[in-house]
C-alpha positions in Angstrom: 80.4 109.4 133.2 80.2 111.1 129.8 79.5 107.9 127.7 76.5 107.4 130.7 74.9 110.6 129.5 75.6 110.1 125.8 73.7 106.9 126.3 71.0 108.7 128.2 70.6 111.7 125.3 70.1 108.9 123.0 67.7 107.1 125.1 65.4 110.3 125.6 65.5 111.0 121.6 64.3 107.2 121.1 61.3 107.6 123.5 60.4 111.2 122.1 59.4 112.1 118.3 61.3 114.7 116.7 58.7 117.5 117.8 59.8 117.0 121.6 56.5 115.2 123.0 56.2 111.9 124.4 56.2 108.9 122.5 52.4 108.0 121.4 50.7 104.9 122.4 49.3 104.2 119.2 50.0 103.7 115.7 48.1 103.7 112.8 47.6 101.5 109.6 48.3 100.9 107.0 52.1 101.3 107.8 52.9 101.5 104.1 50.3 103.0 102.3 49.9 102.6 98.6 51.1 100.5 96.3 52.9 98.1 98.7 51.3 94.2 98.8 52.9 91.0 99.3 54.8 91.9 102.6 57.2 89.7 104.0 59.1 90.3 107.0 61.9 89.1 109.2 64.1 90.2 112.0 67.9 90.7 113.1 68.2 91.8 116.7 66.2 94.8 117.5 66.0 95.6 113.7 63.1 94.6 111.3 63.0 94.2 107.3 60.1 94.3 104.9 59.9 93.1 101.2 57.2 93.7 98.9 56.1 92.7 95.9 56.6 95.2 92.7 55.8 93.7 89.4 56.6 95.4 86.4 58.3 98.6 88.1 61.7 98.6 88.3 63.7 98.7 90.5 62.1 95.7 91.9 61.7 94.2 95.3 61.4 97.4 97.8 63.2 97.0 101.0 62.3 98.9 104.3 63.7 98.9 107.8 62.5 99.8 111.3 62.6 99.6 114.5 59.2 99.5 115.9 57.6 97.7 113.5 55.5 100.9 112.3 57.8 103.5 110.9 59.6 102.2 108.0 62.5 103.7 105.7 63.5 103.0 102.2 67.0 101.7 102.5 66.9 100.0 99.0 65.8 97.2 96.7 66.4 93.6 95.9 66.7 94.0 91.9 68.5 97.5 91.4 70.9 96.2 88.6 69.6 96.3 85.1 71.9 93.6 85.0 70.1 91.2 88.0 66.9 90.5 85.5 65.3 91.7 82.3 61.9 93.6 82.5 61.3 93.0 78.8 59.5 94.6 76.5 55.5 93.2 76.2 55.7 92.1 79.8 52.2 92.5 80.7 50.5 94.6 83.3 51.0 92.9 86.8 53.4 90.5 85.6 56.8 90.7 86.5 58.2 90.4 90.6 55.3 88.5 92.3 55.0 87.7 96.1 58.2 87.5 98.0 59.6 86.0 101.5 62.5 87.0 103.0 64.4 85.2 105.5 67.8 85.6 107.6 69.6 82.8 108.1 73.6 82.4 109.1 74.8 85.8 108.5 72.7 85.8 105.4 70.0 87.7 103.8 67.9 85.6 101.6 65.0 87.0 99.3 63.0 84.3 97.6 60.4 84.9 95.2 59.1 84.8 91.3 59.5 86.6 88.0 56.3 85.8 86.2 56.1 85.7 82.5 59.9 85.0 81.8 62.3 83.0 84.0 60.2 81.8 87.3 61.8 81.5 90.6 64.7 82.8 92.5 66.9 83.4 95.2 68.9 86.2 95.6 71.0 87.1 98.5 73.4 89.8 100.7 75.0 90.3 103.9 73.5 94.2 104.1 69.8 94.5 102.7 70.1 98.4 102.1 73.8 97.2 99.6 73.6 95.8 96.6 72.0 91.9 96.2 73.7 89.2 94.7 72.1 88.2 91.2 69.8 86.1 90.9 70.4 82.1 91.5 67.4 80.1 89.2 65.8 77.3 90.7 64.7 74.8 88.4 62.0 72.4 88.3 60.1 74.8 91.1 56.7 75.3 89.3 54.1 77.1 90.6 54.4 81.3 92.5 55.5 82.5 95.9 58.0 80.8 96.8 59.2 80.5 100.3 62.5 79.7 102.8 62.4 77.8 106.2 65.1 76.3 108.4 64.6 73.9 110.6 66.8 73.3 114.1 69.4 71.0 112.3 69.9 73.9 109.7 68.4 71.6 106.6 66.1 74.1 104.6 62.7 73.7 102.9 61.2 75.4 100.0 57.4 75.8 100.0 55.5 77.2 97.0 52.2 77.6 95.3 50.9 74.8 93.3 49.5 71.6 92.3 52.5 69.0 91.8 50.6 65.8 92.6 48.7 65.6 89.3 45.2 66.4 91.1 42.8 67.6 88.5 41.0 71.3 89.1 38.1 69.6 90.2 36.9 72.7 91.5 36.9 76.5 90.3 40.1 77.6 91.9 41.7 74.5 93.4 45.8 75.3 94.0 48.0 73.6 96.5 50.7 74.0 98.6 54.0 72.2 98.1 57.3 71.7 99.8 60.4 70.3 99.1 64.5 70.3 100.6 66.2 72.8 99.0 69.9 74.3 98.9 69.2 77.7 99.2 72.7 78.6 98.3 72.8 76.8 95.1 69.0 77.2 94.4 69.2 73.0 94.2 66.1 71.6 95.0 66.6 68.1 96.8 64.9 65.0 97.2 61.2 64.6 96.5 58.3 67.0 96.4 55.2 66.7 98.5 51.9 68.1 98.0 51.3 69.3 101.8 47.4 70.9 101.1 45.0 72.5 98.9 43.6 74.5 101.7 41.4 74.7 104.9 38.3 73.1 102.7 37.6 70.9 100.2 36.7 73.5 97.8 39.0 76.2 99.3 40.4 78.7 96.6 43.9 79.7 95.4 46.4 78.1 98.4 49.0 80.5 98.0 51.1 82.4 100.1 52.6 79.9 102.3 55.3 80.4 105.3 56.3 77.6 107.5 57.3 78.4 111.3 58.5 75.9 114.3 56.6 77.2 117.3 56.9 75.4 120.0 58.2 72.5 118.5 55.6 72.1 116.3 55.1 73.6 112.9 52.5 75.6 111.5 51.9 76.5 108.2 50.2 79.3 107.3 48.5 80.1 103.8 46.7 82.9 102.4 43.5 81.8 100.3 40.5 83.1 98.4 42.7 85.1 96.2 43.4 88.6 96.4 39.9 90.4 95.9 36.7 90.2 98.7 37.5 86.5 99.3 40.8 87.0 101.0 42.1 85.2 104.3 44.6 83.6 106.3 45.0 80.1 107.2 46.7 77.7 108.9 47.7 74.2 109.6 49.4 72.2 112.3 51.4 69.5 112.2 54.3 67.7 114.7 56.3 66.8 111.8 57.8 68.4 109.1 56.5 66.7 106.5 53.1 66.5 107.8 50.3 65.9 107.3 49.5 69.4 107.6 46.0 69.4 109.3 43.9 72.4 109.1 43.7 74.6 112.3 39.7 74.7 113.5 39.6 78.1 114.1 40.2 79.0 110.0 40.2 81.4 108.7 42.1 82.7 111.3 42.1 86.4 110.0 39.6 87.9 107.2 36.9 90.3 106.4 35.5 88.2 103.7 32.0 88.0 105.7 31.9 91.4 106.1 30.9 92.2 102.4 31.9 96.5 102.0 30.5 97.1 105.6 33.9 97.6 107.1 36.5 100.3 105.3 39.4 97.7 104.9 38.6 94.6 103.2 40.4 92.3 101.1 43.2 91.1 104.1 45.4 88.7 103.6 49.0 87.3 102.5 50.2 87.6 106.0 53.9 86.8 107.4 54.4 86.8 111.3 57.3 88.2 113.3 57.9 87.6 116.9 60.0 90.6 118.5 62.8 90.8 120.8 60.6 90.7 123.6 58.3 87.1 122.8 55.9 89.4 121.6 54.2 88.2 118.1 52.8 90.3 115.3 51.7 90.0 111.7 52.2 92.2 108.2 49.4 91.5 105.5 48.1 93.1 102.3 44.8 95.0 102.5 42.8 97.5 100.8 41.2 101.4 101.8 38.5 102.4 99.9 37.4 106.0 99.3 33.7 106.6 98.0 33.3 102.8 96.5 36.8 102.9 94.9 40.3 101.4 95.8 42.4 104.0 93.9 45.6 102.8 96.1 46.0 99.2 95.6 47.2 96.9 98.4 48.4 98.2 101.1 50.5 97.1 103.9 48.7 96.7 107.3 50.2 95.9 110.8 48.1 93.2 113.5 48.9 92.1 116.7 49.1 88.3 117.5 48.3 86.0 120.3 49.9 82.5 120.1 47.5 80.2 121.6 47.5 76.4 122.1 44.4 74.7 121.4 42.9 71.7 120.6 44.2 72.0 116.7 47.6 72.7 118.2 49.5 76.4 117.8 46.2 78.7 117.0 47.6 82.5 116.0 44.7 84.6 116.9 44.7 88.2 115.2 44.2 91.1 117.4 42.5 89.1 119.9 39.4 90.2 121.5 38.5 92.4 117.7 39.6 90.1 115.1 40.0 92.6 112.3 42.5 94.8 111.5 42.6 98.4 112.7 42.8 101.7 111.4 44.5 102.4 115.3 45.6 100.2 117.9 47.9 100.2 120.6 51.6 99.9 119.2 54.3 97.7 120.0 56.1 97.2 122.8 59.5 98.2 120.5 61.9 102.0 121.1 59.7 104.5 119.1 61.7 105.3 116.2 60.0 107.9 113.9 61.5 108.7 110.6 61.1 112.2 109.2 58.5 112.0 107.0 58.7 115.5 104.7 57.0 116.3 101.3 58.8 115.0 98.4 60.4 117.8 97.0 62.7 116.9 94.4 65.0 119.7 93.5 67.3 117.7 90.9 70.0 119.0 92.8 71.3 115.1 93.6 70.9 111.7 91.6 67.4 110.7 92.3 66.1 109.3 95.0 65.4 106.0 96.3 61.6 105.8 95.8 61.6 106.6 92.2 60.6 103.9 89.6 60.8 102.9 86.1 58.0 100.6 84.0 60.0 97.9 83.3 64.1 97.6 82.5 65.6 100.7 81.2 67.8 99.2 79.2 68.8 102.5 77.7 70.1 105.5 79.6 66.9 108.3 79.0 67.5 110.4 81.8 70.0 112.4 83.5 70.3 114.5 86.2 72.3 117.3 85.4 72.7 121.4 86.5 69.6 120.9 89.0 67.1 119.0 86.2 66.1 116.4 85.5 66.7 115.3 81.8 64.4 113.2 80.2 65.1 112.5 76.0 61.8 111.9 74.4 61.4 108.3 73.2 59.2 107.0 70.4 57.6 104.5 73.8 54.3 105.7 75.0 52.5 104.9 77.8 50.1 103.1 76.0 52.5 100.3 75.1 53.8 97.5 76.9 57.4 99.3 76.9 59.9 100.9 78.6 59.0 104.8 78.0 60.3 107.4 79.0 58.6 108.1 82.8 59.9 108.6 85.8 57.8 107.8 88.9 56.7 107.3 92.6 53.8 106.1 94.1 50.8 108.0 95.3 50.0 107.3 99.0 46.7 109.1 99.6 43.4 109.4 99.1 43.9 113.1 99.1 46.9 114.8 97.6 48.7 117.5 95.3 51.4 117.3 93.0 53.5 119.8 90.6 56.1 119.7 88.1 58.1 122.7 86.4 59.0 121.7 82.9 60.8 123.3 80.2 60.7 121.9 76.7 61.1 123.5 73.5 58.5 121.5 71.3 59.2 121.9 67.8 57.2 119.2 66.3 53.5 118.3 66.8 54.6 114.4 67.8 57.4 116.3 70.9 55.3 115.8 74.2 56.3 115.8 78.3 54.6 116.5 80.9 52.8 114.9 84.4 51.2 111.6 83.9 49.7 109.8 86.5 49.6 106.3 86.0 48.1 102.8 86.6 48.4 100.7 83.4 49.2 101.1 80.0 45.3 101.2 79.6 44.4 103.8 82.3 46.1 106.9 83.0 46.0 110.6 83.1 48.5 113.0 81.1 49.0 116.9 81.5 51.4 117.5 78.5 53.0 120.5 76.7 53.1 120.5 73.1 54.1 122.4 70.5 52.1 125.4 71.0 49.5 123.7 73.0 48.8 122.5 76.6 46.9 119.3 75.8 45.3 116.9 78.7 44.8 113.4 77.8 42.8 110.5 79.4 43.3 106.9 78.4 40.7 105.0 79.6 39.9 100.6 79.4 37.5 99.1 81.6 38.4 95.3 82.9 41.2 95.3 80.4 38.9 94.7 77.4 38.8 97.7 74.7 40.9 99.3 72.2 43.4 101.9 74.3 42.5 105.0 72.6 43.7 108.5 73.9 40.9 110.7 74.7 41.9 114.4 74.5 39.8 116.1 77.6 41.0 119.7 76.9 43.7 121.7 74.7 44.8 125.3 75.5 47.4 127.5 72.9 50.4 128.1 74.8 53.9 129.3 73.5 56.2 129.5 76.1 58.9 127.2 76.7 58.3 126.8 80.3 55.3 125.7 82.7 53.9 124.9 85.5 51.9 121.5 85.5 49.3 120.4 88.8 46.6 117.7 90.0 45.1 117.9 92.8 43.1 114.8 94.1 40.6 114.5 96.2 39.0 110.7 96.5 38.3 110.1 93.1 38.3 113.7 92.0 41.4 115.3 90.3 41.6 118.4 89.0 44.8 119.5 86.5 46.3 122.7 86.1 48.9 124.8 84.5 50.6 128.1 84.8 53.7 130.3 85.5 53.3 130.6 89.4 52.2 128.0 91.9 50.3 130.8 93.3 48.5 131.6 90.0 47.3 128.2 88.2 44.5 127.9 85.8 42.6 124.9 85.6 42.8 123.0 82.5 39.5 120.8 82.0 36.7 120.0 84.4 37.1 117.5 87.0 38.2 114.1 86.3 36.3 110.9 87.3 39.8 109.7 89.3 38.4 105.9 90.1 39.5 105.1 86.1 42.9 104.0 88.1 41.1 102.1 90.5 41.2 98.7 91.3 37.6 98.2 90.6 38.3 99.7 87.3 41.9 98.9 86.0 41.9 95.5 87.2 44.8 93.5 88.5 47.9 93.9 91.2 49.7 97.0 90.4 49.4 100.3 92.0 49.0 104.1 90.9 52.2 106.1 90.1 52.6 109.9 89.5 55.5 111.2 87.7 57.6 113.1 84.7 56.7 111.2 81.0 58.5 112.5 77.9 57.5 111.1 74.2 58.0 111.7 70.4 55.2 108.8 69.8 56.6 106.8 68.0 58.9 108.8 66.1 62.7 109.3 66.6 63.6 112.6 68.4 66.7 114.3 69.4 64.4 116.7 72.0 64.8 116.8 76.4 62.4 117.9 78.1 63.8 119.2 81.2 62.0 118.8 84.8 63.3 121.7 87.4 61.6 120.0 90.4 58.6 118.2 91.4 56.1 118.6 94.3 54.1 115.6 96.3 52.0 116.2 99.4 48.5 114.7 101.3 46.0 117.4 101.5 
């Protein structure tokens, strides 16, 4: 009797959020906001995981779980180990961890995916997502990006990926292909012969990428994203009865886009979807796309949630995206899954702990820079800046709203004029913000490149003299306003400067795939230093 009502406790907390009231019958999107593209997704039981991609940040690979398919928790990453793979030094902007898939096969987590600008592709792999994965298995003679895994009913498994392997000629602005090939996923041996399956929907469709194979209904679709990842974005498909093809494309393509909807609609740019059917039959879809606030993407790709109808049609299986609408959602009715809400709280980082799981690093630090130690955080100033294509000293997580605040509390007892810290939000070594305390001197910096073209130059927007030891750093954002400040209090901040033009980090701006972080930077540039700054706690929350 008392394990019945146990059961029955645990039952009502499922079906209730933590404030008491009755599950809703909505969600909204995106269900990971900021800096998350590239989703992949697969299931185990009633339990759902989600990769993303994460270029040069480190560590690399972000791993969530859920439930319900909307609320998602951190529970780790697929490259945590300096050790697993080298962020090196002059790895450009949005290079690094590209598109991922990952699978579950046998007992088996498998992440497949590729390090552009050094190695290529890999497979790495664990038995518990949220503990350490293995390191990294190389597959060779794979050309091409985003790699991905599929098993078929007699357990042999296929590798598809992005390129041209046939010899074709870019005969037309953009031309890529889709390729496939056996593969030992346990070895990372690729087997047998390779075989162009596509180079899209039409015959001068752009950048095939993407790819994930599915047997539905014993017959196999392959679905593609294409147009690359700006306004020309969508999601394809093709049918075929064999596994090898041909692979014909599905008459109802694109199945899922807002390319012809121009900047009309206020999410644009969908694509590089992955499909998940739940433990119910029911099918849904993650896919990258972007919010803009007044003209401006300032928080990269994002990761939206569609519902899917599998329909049979004269092309064969026809996945049709939020049927009846055909767009994705900023709300819609959620799925039919146990509503499992995580506590969502501000980030308030005390330094009381080691740090936690959503803080990041640009590229491998291959050096130990930071400690956590008697409730601060440590950080020794290194010649790096943020300027370079380095590993300086900043520690960071992701901004997540249009609208937000964050603080810092930083002591550092600058002695020379090169001994800098402070709060830096950043996009890319040419666009960022920095709030910093100097010797003597609160200084606020903008560094500023449009398109990536342009000498990166500093710009100092505002210096005020200031002698003690200890402040009080804040930004406020709203849309693509951000106003800094400083002071002793949280309740008594000056402003320092006028309002900054925030959409420098945008995507329209800063160009390319990675997102905007906010965090605690520490530099000598480019001198040696024995200085810390120390950080007592940092502040993050929407407004």
């Amino acid at each position: 009797m008392l394990s019945k009502l146990i059961n029955l406790f645990f039952f009502i907390l499922i079906c209730l959020n933590v404030s008491g009231q009755k599950a809703p019958e909505t969600f909204t999107n995106p269900i990971l906001s900021g800096f998350y593209p590239d989703p992949s997704i697969c299931r185990v039981g009633d339990t759902y995981y989600m990769v993303n991609s994460s270029f040069e940040w480190f560590p690399g690979l972000p791993i969530h779980k859920s439930k319900d398919l909307v609320n998602w928790e951190l529970i780790g990453y697929g490259l945590s180990r300096t050790s697993q793979i080298d962020y090196p030094d002059g790895l450009d902007n949005s290079h690094g961890i590209f598109a991922p898939t990952i699978r579950y096969h046998n007992g088996k987590f498998y992440i497949i995916c590729t390090m552009v600008g050094t190695k290529g592709n890999f497979i790495i792999t664990t038995n518990d997502p949220s503990k350490p994965w293995s390191d990294p298995i190389w597959i060779k003679d794979a050309p091409g990006i985003d790699p991905s895994l599929f098993w078929d009913d007699n357990g042999t498994c296929y590798y598809t990926g992005a390129g041209l392997i046939d010899g074709t000629k870019n005969d037309w602005p953009g031309k890529n292909g889709i390729w496939m090939q056996e593969i030992n996923p346990n070895t990372g041996v690729l087997i047998g012969e390779k075989k162009q399956l596509t180079y899209g929907h039409a015959s001068n469709a752009r950048w095939a990428e993407g790819p994930h194979l599915y047997k539905i209904n014993n017959e196999y679709l392959l679905l593609i994203g294409e147009g690359g990842t700006g306004e020309y974005h969508s999601v394809t498909v093709f049918n075929s009865k064999n596994i090898w093809g041909p692979y014909i494309p599905n008459h109802a393509n694109p199945v899922m886009t807002h390319r012809h909807l121009g900047d009309t609609y206020s999410i644009g740019q969908t694509g590089h979807a992955d499909l998940i059917q739940t433990q119910n039959g029911d099918w849904w879809s993650v896919m990258l796309a972007k919010r803009k606030v007044n003209g401006y993407t300032t928080l990269a790709r994002e990761t939206f949630l569609a519902k899917v109808e599998m329909t049979t049609q004269e092309s064969g299986i026809t996945p049709i995206f939020n049927p009846g609408i055909g767009l994705l959602q900023f709300e819609q009715k959620r799925p039919d899954l146990p509503w499992s809400p995580i506590i969502k709280s501000t980030i308030k980082e005390d330094f009381n702990n080691e740090l936690e799981l959503h803080w990041n690093f640009l590229r491998t630090p291959n050096t130990n820079w930071h400690t956590v130690k008697n409730g601060f955080l440590e950080l020794k100033l290194h010649p790096e800046t943020l300027e370079e294509l380095k590993n300086p000293s900043f520690i960071a997580t992701r901004a997540k709203h249009h609208n937000y605040k964050a603080a810092i509390k930083i002591n550092l007892k600058s002695k020379k004029e090169n001994e800098n810290a402070g709060l830096a939000i950043y996009r890319r070594n040419g666009n960022s913000f920095q709030l910093l305390k100097q010797k003597d001197y609160l200084v606020l910096i903008k560094v500023f490149q449009k398109n990536n073209i342009g000498t990166i130059t500093p710009q100092e927007i505002a210096r005020i003299p200031y002698k003690n030891d200890a402040v009080i750093f804040k930004v406020k954002v709203e849309g693509i306003k951000a106003q800094f400040s400083y002071g002793n209090s949280l309740n008594s901040l000056e402003p320092i400067g006028e309002p900054q033009d925030y959409s420098i980090l945008s995507d329209e701006v800063a160009q390319k795939f990675n997102g905007v972080f906010i965090g605690m930077y520490a530099t000598s540039l480019g001198k040696e230093s024995k200085q810390i700054a120390k950080f007592d706690w940092f502040l993050y929350d929407k407004i």
